[in-house]
Biopython code that builds the backbone (N, CA, C, O; Angstrom):
import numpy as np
from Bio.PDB.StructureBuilder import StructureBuilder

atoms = [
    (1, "UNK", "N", (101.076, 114.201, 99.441)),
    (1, "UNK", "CA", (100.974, 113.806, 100.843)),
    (1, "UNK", "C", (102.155, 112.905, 101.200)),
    (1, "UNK", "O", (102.514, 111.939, 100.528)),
    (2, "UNK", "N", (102.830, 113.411, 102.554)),
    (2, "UNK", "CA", (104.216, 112.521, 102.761)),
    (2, "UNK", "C", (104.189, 111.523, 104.026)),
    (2, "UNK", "O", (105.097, 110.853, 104.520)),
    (3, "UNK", "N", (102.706, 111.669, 104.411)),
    (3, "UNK", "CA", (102.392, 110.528, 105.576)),
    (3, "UNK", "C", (101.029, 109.883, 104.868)),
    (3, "UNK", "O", (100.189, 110.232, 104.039)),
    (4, "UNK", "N", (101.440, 108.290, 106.020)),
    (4, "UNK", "CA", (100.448, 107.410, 105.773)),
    (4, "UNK", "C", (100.176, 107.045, 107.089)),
    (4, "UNK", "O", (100.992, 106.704, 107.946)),
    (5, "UNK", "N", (98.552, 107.175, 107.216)),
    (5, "UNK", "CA", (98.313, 106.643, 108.249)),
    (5, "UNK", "C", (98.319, 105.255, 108.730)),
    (5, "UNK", "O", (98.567, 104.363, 107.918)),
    (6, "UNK", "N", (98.091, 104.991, 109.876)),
    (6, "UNK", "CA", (98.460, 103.689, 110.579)),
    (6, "UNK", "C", (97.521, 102.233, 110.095)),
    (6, "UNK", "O", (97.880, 101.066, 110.253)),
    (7, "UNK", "N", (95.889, 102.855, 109.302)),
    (7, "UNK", "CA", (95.413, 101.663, 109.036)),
    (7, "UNK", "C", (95.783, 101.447, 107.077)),
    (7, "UNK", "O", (96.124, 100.475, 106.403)),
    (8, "UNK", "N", (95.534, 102.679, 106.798)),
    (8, "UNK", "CA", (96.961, 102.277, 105.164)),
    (8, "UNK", "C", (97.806, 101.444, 105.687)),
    (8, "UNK", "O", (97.755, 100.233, 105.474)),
    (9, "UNK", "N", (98.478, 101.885, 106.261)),
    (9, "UNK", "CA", (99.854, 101.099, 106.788)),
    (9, "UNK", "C", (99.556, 99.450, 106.950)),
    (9, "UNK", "O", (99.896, 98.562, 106.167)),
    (10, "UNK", "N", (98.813, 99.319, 108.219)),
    (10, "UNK", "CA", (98.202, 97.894, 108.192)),
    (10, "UNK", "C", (98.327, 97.097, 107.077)),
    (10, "UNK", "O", (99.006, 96.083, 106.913)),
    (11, "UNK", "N", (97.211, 97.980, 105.953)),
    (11, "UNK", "CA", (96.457, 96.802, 104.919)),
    (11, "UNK", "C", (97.803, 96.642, 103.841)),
    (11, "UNK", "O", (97.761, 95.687, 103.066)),
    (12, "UNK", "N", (98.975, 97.553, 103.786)),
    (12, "UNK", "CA", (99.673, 97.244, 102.792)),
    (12, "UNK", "C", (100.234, 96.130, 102.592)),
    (12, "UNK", "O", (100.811, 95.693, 103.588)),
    (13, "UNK", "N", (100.299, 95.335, 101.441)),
    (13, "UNK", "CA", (101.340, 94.100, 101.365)),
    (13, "UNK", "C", (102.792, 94.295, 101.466)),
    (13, "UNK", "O", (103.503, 94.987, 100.737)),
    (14, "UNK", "N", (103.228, 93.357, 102.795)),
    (14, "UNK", "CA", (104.753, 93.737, 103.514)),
    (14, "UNK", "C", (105.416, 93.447, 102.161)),
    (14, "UNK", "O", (105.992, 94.461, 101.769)),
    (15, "UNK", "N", (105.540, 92.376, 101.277)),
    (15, "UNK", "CA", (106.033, 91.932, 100.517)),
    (15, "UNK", "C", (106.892, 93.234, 99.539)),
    (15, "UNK", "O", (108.053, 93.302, 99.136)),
    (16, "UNK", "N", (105.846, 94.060, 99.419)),
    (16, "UNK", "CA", (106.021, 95.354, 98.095)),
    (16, "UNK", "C", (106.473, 96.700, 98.973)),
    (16, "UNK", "O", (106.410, 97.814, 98.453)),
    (17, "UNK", "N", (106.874, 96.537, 100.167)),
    (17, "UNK", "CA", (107.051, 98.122, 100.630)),
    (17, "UNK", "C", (108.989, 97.633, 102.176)),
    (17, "UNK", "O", (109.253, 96.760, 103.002)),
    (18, "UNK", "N", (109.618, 98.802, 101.665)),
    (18, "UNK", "CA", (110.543, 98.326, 102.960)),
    (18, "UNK", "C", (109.937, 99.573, 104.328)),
    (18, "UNK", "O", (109.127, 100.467, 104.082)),
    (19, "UNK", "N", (110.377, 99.403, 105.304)),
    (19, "UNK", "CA", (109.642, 99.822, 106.123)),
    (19, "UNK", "C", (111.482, 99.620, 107.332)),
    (19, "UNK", "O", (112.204, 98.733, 107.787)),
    (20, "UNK", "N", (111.351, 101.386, 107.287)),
    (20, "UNK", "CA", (112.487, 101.928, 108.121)),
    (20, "UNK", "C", (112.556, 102.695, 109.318)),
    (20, "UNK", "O", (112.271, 103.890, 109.397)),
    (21, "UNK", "N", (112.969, 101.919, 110.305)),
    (21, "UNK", "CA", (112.750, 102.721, 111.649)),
    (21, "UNK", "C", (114.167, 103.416, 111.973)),
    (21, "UNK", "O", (115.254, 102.846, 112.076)),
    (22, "UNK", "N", (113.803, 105.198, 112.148)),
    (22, "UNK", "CA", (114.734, 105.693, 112.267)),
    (22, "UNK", "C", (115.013, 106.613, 113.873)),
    (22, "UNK", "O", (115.368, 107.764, 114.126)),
    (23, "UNK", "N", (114.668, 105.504, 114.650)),
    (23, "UNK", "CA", (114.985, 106.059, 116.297)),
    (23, "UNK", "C", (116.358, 105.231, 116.185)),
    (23, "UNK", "O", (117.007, 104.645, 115.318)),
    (24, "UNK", "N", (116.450, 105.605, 117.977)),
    (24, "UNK", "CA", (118.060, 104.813, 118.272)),
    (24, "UNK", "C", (118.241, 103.820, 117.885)),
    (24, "UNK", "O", (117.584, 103.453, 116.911)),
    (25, "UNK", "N", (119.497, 102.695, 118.650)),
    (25, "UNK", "CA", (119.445, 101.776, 118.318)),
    (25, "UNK", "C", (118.863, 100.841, 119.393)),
    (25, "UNK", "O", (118.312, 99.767, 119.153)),
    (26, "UNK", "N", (119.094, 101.499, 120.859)),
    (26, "UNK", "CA", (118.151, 101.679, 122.073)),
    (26, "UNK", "C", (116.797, 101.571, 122.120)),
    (26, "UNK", "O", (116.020, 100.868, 122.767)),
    (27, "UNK", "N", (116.713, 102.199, 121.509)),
    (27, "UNK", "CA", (114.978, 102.355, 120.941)),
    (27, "UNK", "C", (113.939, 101.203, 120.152)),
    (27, "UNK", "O", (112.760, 100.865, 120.256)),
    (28, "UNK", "N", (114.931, 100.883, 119.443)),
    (28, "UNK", "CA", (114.729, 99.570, 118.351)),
    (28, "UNK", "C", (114.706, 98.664, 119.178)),
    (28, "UNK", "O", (113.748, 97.897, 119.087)),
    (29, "UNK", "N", (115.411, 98.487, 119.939)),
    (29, "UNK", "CA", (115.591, 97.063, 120.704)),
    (29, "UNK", "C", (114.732, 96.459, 121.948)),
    (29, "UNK", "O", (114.638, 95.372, 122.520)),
    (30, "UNK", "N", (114.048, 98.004, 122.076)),
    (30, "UNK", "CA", (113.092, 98.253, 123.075)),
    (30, "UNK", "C", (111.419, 97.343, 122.526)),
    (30, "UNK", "O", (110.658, 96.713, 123.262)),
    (31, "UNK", "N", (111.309, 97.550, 121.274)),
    (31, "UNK", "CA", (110.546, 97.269, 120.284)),
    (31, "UNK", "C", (110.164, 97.830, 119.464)),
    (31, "UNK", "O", (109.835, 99.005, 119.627)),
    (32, "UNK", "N", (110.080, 97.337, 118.513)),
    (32, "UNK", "CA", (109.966, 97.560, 116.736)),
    (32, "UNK", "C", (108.858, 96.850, 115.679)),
    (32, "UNK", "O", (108.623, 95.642, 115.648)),
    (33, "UNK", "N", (108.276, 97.797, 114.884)),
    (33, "UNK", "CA", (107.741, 97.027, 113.803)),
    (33, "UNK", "C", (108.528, 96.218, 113.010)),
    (33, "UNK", "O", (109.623, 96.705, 112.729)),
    (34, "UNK", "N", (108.195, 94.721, 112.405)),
    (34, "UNK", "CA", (109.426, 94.566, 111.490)),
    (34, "UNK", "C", (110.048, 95.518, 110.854)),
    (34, "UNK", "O", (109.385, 96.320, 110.196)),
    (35, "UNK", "N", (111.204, 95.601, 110.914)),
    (35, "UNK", "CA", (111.979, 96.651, 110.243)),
    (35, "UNK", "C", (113.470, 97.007, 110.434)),
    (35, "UNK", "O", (114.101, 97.077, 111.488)),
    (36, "UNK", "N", (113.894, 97.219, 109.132)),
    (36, "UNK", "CA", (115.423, 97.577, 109.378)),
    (36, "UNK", "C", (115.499, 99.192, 110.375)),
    (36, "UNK", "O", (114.711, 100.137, 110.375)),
    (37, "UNK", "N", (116.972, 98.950, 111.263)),
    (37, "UNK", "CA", (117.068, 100.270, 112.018)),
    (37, "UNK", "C", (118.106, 100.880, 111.220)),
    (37, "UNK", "O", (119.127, 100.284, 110.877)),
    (38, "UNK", "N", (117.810, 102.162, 110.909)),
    (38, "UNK", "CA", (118.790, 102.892, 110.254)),
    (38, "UNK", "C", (118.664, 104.380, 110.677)),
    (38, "UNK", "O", (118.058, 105.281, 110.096)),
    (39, "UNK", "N", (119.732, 104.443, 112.397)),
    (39, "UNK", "CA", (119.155, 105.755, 113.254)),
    (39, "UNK", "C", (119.312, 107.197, 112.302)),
    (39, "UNK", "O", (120.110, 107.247, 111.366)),
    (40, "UNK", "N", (118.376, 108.424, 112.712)),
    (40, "UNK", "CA", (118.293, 109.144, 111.995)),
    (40, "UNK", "C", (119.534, 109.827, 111.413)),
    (40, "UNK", "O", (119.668, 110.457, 110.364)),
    (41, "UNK", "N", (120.422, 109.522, 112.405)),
    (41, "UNK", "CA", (121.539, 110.737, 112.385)),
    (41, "UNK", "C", (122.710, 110.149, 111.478)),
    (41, "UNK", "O", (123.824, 110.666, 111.385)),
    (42, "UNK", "N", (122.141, 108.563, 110.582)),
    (42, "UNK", "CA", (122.573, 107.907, 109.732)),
    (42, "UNK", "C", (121.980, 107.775, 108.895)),
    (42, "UNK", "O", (122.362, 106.939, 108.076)),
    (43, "UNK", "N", (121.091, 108.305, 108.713)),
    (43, "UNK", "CA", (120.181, 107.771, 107.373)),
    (43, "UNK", "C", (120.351, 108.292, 105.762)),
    (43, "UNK", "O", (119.911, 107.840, 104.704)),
    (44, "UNK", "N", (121.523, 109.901, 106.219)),
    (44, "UNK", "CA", (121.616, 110.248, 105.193)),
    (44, "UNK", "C", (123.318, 109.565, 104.362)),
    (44, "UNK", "O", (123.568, 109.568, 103.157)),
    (45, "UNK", "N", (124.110, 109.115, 105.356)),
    (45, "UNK", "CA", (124.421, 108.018, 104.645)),
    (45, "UNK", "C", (124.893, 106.697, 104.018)),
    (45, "UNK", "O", (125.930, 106.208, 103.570)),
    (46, "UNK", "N", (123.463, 106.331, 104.236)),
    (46, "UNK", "CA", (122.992, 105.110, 104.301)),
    (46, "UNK", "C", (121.919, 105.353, 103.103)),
    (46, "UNK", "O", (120.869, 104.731, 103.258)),
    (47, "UNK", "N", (122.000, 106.056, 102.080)),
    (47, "UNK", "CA", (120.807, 106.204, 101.263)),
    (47, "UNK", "C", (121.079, 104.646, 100.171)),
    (47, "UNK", "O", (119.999, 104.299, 99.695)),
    (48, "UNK", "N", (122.045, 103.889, 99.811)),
    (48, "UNK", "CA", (122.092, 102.907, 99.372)),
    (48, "UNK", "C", (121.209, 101.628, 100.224)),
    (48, "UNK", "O", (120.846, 100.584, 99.682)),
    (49, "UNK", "N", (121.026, 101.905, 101.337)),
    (49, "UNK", "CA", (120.141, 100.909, 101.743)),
    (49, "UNK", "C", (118.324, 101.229, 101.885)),
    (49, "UNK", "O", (117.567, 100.563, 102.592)),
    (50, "UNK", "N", (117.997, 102.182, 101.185)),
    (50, "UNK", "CA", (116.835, 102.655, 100.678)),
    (50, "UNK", "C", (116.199, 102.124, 99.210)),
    (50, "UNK", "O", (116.297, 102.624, 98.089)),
    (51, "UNK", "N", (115.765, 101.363, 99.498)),
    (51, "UNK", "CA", (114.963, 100.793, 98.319)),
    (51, "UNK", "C", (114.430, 101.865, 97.371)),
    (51, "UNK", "O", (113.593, 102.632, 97.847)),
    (52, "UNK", "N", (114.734, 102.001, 96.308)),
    (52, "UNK", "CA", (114.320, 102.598, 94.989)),
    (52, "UNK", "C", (113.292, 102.382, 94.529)),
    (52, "UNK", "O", (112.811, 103.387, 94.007)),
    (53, "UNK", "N", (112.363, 101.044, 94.432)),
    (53, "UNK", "CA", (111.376, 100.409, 93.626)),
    (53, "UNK", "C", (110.407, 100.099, 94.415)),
    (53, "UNK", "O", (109.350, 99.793, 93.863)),
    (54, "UNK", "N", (110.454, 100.083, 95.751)),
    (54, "UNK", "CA", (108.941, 100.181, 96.412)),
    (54, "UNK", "C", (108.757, 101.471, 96.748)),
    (54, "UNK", "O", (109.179, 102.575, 96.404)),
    (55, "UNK", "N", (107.991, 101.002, 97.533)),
    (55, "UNK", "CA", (107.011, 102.214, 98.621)),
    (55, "UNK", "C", (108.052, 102.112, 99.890)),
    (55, "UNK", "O", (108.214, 100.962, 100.297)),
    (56, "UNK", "N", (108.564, 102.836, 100.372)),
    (56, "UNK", "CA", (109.528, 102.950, 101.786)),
    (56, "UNK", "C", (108.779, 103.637, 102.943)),
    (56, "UNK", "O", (108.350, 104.775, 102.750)),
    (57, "UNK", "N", (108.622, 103.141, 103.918)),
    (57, "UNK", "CA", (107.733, 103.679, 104.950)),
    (57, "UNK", "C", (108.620, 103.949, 106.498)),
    (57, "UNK", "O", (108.850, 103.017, 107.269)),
    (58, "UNK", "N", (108.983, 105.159, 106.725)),
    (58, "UNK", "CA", (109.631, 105.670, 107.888)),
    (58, "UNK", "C", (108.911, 106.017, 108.411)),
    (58, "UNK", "O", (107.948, 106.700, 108.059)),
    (59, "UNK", "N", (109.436, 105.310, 110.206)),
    (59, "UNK", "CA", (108.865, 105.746, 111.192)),
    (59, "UNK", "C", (109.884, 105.986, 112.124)),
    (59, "UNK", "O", (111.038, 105.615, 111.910)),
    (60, "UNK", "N", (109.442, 106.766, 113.461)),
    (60, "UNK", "CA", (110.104, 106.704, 114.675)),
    (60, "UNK", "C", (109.168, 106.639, 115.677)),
    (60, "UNK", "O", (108.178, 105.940, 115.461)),
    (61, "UNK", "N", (109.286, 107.360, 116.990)),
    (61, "UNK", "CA", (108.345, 107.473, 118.026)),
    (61, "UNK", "C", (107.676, 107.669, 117.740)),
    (61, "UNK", "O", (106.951, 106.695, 117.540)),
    (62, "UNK", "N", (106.946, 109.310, 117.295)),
    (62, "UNK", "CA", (105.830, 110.057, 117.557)),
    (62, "UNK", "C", (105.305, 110.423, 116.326)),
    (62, "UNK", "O", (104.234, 111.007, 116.165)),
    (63, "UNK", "N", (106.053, 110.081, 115.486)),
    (63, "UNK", "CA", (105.697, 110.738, 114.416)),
    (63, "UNK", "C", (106.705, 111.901, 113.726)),
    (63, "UNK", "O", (106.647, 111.898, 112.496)),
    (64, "UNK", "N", (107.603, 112.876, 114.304)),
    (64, "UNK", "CA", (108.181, 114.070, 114.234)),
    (64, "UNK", "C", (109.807, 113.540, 113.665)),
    (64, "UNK", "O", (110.123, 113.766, 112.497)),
    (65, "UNK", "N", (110.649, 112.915, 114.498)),
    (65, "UNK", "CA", (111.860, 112.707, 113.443)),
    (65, "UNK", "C", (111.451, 111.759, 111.991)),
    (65, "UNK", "O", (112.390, 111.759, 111.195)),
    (66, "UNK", "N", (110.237, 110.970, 111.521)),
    (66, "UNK", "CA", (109.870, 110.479, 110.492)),
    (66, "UNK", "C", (109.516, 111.413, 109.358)),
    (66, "UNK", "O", (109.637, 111.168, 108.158)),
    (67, "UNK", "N", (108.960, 112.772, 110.042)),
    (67, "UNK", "CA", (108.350, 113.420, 108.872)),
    (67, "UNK", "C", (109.850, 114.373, 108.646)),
    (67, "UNK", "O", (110.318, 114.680, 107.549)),
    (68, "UNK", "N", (110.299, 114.648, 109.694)),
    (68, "UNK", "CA", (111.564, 115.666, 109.021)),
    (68, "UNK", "C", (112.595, 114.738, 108.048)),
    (68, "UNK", "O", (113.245, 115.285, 107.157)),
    (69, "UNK", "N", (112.692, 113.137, 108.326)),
    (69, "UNK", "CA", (113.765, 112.487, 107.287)),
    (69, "UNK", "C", (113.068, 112.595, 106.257)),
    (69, "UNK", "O", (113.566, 113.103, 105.253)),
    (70, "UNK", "N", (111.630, 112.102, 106.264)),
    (70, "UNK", "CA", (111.105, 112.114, 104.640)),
    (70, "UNK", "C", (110.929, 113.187, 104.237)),
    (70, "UNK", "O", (110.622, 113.068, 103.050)),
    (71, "UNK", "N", (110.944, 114.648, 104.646)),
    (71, "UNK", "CA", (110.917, 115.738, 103.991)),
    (71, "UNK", "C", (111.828, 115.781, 103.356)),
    (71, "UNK", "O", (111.598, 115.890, 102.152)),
    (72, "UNK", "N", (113.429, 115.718, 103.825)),
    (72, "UNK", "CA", (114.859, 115.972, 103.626)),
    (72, "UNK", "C", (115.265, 114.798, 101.953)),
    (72, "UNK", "O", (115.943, 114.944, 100.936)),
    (73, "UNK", "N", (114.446, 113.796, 102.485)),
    (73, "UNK", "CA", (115.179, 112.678, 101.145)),
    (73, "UNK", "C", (114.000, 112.667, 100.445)),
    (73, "UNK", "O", (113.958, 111.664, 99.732)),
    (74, "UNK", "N", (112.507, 113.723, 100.293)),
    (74, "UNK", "CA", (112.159, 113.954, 98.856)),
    (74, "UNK", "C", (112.608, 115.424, 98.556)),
    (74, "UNK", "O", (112.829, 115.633, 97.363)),
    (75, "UNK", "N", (112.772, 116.398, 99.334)),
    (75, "UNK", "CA", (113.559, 117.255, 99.480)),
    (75, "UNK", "C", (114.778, 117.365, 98.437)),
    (75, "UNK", "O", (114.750, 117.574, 97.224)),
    (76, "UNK", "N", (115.791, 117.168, 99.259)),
    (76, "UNK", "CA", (117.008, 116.786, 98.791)),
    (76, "UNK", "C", (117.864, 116.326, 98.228)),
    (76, "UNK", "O", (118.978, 116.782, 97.969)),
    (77, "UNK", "N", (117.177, 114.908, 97.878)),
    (77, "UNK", "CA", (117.690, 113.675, 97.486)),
    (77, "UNK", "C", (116.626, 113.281, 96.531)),
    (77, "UNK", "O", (116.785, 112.288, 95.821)),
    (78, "UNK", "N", (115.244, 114.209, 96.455)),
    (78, "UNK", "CA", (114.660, 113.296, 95.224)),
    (78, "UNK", "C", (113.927, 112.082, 95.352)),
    (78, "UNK", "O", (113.583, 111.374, 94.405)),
    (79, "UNK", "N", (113.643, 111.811, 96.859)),
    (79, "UNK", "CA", (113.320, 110.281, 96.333)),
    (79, "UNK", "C", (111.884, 110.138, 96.901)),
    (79, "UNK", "O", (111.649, 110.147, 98.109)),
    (80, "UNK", "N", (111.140, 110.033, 96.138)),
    (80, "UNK", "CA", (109.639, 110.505, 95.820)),
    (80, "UNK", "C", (108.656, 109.089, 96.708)),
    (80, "UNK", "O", (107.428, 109.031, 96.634)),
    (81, "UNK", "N", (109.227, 108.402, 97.236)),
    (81, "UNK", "CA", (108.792, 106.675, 97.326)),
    (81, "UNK", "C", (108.326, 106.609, 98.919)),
    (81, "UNK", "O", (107.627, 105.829, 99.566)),
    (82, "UNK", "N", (109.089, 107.859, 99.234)),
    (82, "UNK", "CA", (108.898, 107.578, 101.171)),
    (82, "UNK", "C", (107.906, 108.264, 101.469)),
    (82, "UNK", "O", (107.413, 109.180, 100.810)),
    (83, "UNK", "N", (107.425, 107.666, 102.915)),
    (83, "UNK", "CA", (106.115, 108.313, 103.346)),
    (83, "UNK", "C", (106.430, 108.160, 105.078)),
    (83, "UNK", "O", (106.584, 107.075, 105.638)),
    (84, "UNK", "N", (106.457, 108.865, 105.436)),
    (84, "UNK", "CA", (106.145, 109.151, 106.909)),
    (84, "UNK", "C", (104.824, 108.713, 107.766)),
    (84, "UNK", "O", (103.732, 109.270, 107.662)),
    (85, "UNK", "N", (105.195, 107.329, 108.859)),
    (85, "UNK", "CA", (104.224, 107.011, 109.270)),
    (85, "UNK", "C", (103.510, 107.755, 110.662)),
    (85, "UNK", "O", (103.949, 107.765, 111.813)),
    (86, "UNK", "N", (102.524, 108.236, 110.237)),
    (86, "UNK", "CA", (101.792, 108.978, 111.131)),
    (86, "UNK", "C", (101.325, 108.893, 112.316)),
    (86, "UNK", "O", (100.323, 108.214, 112.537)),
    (87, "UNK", "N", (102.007, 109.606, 113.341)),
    (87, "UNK", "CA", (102.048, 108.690, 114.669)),
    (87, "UNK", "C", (103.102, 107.835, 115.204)),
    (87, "UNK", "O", (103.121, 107.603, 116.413)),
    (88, "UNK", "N", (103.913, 107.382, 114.480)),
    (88, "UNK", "CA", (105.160, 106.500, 114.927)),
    (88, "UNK", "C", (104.426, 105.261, 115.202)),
    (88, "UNK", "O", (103.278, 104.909, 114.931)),
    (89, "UNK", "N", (105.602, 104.579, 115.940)),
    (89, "UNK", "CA", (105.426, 103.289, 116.958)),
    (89, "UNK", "C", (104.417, 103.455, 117.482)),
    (89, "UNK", "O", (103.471, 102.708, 117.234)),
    (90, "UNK", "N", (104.278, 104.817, 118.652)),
    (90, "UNK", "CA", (103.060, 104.624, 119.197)),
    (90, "UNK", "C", (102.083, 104.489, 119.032)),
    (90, "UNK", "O", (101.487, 103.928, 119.952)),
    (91, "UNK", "N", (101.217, 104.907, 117.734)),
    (91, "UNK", "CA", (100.101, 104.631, 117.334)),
    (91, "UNK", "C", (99.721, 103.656, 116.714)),
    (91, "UNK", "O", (98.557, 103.552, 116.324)),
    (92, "UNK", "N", (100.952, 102.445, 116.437)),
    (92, "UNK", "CA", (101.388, 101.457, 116.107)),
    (92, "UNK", "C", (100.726, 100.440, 117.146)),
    (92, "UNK", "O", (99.887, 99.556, 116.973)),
    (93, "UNK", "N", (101.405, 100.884, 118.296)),
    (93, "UNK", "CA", (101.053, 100.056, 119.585)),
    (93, "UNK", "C", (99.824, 100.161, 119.679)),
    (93, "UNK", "O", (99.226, 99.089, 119.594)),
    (94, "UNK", "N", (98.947, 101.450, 119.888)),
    (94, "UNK", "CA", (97.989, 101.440, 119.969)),
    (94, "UNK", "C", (96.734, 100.935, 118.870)),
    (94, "UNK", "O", (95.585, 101.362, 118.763)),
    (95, "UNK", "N", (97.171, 100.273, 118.407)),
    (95, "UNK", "CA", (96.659, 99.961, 116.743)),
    (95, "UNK", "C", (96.665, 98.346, 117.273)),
    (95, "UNK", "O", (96.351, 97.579, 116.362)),
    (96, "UNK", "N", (96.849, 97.930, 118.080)),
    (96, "UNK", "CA", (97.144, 96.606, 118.678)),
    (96, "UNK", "C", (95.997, 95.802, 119.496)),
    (96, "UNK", "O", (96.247, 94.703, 119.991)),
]
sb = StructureBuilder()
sb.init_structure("model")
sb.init_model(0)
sb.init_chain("A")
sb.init_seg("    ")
for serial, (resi, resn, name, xyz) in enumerate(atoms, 1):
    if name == "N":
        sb.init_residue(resn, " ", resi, " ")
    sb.init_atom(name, np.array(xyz, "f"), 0.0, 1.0, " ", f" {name:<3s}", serial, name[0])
structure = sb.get_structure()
């Protein structure tokens, strides 16, 4: 499974997981979960700023550019750690 839903998400300890928002930079500024912005159309490379040893949790809006990056970098790149947050921001907000 390559998504986590929004109340997983909640209960995780921030401490042990990085948590990557991959909308604009527009977008980010608009508002954001804590989180580094690393827009999608950079993310592949930017894979040195992807934590290896936690749990990595990508999001964007809706849900849809999150699940296609984490397909691509366990995909592609192997890297077994990311999870696509289900729903994006918005269900984020609405989680509020």
């Amino acid at each position: 499974m390559n998504d986590i839903n929004i109340l997983d998400f909640l209960n995780l300890d921030k401490k042990k997981i990085q948590v990557i928002d991959v909308r604009e930079e527009y977008e980010f500024e608009d508002g954001h979960i804590k989180s580094i912005n690393i827009p999608m159309d950079q993310i592949f490379e930017s894979l040195n700023k992807i934590e290896k040893n936690k749990k990595v949790i990508i999001y964007c809006n809706s849900g849809r550019r999150g699940a296609a990056v984490v397909h691509i970098l366990r995909k592609k790149f192997k890297l077994n750690n990311v999870y696509n947050l289900e729903g994006g921001f918005q269900k984020y907000l609405e989680s509020k």
